[in-house]
C-alpha positions as CSV (number, residue, x, y, z in Angstrom):
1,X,-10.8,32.0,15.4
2,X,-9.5,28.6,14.8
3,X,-8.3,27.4,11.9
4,X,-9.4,23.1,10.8
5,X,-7.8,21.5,8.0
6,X,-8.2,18.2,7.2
7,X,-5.6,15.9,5.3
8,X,-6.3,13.9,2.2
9,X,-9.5,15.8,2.1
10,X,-10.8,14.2,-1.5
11,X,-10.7,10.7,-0.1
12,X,-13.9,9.3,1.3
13,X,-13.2,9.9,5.1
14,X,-11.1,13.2,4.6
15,X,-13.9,14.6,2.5
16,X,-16.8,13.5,5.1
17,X,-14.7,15.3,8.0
18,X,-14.9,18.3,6.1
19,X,-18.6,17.9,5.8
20,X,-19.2,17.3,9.1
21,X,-17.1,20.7,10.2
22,X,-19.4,22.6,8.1
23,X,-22.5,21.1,9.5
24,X,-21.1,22.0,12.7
25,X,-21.2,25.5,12.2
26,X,-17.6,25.7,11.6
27,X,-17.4,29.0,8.7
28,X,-15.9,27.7,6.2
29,X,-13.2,30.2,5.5
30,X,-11.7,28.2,9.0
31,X,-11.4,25.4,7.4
32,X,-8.6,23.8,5.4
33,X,-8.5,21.0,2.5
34,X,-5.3,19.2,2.2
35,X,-5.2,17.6,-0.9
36,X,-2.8,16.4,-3.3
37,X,-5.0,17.2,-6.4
38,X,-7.0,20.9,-5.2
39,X,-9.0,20.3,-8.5
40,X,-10.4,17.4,-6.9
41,X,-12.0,19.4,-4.2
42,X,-13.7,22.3,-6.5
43,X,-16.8,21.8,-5.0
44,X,-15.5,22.4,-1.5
45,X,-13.9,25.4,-2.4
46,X,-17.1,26.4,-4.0
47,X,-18.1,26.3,-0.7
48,X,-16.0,28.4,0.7
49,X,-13.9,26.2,2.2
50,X,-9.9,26.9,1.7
51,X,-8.5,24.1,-0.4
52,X,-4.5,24.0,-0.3
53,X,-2.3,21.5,-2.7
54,X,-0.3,19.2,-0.2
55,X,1.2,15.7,-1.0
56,X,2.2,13.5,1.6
57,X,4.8,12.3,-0.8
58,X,6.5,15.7,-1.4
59,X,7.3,17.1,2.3
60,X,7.5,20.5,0.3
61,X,4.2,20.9,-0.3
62,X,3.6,20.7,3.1
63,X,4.3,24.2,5.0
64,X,2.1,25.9,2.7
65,X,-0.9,23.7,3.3
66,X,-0.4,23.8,7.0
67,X,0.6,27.6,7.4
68,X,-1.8,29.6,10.0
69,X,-3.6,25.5,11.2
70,X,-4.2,25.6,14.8
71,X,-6.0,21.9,14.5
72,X,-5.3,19.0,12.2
73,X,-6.9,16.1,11.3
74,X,-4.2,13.7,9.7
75,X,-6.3,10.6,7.9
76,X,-3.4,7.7,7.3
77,X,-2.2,7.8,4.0
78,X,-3.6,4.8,2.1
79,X,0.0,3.4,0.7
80,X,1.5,0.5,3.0
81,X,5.2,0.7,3.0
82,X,5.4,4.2,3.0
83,X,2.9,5.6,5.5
84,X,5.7,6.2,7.8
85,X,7.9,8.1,6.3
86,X,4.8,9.9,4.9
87,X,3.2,11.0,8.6
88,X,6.3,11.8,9.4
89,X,6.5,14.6,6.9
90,X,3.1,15.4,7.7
91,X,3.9,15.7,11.4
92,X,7.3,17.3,10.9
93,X,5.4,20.1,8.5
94,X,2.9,20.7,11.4
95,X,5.2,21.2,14.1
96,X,7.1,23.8,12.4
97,X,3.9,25.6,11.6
98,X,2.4,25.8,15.2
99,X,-0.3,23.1,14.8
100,X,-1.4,22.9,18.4
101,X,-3.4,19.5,18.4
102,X,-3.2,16.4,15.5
103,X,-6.2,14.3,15.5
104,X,-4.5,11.0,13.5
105,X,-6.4,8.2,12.1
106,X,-4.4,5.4,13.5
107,X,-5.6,1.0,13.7
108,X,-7.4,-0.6,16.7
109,X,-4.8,-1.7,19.5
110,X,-2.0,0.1,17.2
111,X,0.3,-0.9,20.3
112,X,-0.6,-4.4,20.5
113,X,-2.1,-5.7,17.1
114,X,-0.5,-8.3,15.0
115,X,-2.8,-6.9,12.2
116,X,-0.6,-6.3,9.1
117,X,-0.9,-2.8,8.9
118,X,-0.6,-2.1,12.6
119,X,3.1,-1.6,12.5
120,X,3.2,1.5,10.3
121,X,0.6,3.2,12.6
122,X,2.5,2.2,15.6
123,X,5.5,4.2,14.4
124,X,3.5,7.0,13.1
125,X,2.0,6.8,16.7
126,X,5.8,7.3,18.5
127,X,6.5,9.9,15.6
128,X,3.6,12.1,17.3
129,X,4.6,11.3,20.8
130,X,8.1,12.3,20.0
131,X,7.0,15.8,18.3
132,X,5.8,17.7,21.0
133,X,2.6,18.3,19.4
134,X,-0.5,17.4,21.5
135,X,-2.3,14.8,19.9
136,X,-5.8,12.6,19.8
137,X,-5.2,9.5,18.7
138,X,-8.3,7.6,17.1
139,X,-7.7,3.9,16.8
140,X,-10.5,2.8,13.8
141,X,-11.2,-0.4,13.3
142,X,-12.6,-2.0,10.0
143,X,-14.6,-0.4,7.8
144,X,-18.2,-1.9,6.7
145,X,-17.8,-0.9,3.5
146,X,-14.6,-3.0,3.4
147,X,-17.1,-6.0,3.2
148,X,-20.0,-4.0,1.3
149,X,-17.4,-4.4,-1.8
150,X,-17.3,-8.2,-1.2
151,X,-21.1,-8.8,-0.9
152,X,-21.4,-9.4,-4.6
153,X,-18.9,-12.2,-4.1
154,X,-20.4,-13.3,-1.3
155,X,-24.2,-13.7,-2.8
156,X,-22.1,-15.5,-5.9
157,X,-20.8,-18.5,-3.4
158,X,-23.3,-18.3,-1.0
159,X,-20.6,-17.8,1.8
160,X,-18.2,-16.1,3.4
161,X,-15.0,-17.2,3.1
162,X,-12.2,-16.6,5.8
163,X,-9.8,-17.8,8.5
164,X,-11.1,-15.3,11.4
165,X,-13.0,-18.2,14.1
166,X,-15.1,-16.5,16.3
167,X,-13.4,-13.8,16.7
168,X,-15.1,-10.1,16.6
169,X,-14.4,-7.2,14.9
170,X,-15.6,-4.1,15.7
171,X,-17.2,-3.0,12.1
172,X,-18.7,0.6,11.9
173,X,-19.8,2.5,8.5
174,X,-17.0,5.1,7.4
175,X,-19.5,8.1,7.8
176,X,-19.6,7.3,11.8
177,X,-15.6,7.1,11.5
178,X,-16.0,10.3,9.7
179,X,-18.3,12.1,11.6
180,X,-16.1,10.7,15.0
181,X,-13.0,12.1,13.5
182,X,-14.7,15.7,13.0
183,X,-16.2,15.9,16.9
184,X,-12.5,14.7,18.4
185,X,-11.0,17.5,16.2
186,X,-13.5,20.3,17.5
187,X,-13.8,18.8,21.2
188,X,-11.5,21.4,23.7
189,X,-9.5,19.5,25.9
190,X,-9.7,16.3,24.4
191,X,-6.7,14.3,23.5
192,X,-5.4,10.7,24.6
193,X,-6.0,7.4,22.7
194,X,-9.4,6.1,21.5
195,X,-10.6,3.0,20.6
196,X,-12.8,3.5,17.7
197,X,-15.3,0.9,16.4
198,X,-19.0,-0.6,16.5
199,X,-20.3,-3.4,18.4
200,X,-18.0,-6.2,17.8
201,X,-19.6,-9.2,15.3
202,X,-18.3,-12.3,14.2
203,X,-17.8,-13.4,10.5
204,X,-20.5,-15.3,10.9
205,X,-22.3,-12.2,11.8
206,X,-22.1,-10.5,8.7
207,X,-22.8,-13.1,6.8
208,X,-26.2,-12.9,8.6
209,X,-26.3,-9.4,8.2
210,X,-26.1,-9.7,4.6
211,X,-28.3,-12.7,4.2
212,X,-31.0,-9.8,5.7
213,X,-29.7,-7.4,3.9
214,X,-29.9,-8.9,0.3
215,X,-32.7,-11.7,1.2
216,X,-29.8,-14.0,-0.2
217,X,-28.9,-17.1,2.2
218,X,-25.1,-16.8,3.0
219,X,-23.1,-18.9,5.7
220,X,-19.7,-18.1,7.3
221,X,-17.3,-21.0,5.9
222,X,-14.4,-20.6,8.5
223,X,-10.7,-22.4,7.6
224,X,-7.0,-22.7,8.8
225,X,-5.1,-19.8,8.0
226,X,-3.1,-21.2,5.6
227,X,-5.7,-23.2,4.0
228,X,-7.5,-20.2,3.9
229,X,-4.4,-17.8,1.7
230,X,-4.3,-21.2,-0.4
231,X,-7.8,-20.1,-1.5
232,X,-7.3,-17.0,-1.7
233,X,-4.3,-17.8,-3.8
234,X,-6.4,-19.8,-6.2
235,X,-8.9,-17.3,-6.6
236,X,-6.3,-15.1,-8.1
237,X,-4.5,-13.2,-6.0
238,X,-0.9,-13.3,-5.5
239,X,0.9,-15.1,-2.8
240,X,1.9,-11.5,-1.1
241,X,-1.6,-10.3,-1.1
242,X,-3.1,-13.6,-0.1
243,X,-1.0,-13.9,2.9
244,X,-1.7,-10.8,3.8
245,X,-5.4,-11.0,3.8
246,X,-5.1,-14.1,5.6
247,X,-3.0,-12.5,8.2
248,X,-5.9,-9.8,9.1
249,X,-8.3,-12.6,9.7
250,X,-5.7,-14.2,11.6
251,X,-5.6,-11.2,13.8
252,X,-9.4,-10.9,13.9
253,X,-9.5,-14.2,15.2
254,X,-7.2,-12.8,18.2
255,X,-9.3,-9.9,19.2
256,X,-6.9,-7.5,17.3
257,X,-10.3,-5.4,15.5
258,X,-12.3,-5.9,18.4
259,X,-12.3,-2.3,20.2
260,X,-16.2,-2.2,21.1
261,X,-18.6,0.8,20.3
262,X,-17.8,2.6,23.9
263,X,-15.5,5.0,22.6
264,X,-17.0,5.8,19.2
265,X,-20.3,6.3,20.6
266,X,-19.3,8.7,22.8
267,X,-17.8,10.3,19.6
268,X,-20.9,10.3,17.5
269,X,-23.1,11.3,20.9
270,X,-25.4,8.3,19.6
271,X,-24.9,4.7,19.2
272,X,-23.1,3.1,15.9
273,X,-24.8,2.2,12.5
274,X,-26.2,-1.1,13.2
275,X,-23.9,-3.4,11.0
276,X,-27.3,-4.2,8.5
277,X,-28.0,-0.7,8.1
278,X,-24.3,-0.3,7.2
279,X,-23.9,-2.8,4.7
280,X,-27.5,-1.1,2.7
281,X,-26.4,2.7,2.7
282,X,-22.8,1.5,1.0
283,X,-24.7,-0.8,-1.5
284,X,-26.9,2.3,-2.3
């Protein structure tokens, strides 16, 4: 029998992948919740499903939650500045437990991207080649719920606001990220690098996708980088954060996010949420 377990397994995507294993048919007595708070995931282990404590943050919690995992599905850790260090332990912990494969939730064109966040999944991407441990890298790109939590603000201005041109990003819901994430870690053989996203779309696309979506009229209001973290700056946030929200768009707008829907579809065995559909199911 092989034995799944599934890192930060109370978050949104963690918790979907676990899902999705037991939909597949997986027993859940083979699979294994990482998380750092187990009472969090009481109703998987209600389930059945074996629920272990493991922190990224505290390497020592680690060879316990891995102990007896043939296949792991390491989600990136959700705290920039210290993903690195925090894979690393992950990895590390894996490596002296056996893990044959790591399936690791890394950034479209990790190798390439001048997206903010690419570095720390570029390094986290050399710490798996380095290990020895097989791997399947998936290269997500953006999240639609990313801009569901914005639509409010976009129906309050009647626009989008951002610095991204015409360039694409390849936006799919987080279940089909999910669900992806669950079929690469079952698939035998599989390994390599995938780039993992929808059909690309312009900002000026989703602005028409919400405009359908909420019946609201809203327009894509496109500006200069730094004219563009100047607003963001007066809207409230901080010059830090504003700069680097500015810098994603700035990489959007050089095909950084832009991954297409060929790899993810082959994932899912069906096509990608259509971007509309996306936005509705994460407004509810």
């Amino acid at each position: 029998m092989t034995t799944y377990a599934v890192t930060g397994a109370t978050g949104h995507l963690g918790r979907r992948a676990v899902q999705e294993l037991l939909d597949r048919g997986v027993p859940a007595g083979d699979v294994v919740a990482v998380a750092r708070r187990p009472e969090a995931a009481a109703d998987l282990a209600g389930r059945g499903v074996q629920v272990r404590h493991g922190d990224y943050s505290q390497p020592g919690t680690l060879p316990a939650a891995l102990a007896g995992v043939d296949r792991l599905l390491l989600v990136s850790g959700s705290e920039p500045g210290q993903r690195v260090a925090q894979h690393t332990a992950v990895i590390d912990a894996a490596a002296a437990a056996g893990v044959q494969r790591i399936v690791y939730t890394s950034i479209a064109h990790a190798d390439t991207s001048t997206n903010p966040l690419a570095p720390e999944h570029r390094e986290t991407e050399g710490v798996l080649a380095r290990s020895g441990v097989p791997a399947t890298v998936l290269r997500n790109s953006w999240y639609a719920e990313n801009y569901a939590a914005q639509v409010d603000q976009y129906l309050a201005t009647g626009e989008v606001l951002g610095a991204a041109g015409d360039g694409r990003v390849s936006i799919a819901a987080r279940e089909d990220f999910a669900v992806a994430a669950a079929a690469a870690l079952l698939a035998d053989g599989d390994g390599g690098v995938h780039e993992v996203g929808g059909p690309g779309v312009t900002l000026a696309d989703l602005a028409a996708a919400v405009t359908e979506v909420t019946g609201t009229p809203v327009a894509y209001r496109d500006l200069p980088v730094d004219e563009y973290a100047a607003a963001l700056r007066s809207a409230g946030l901080d010059e830090g954060t504003a700069g680097f929200v500015a810098g994603i768009d700035a990489s959007i707008a050089r095909g950084d996010l832009d991954t297409g829907d060929a790899d993810l579809a082959a994932l899912l065995g069906r096509p990608a949420t259509p971007l509309a559909d996306a936005l509705r199911a994460a407004r509810g």
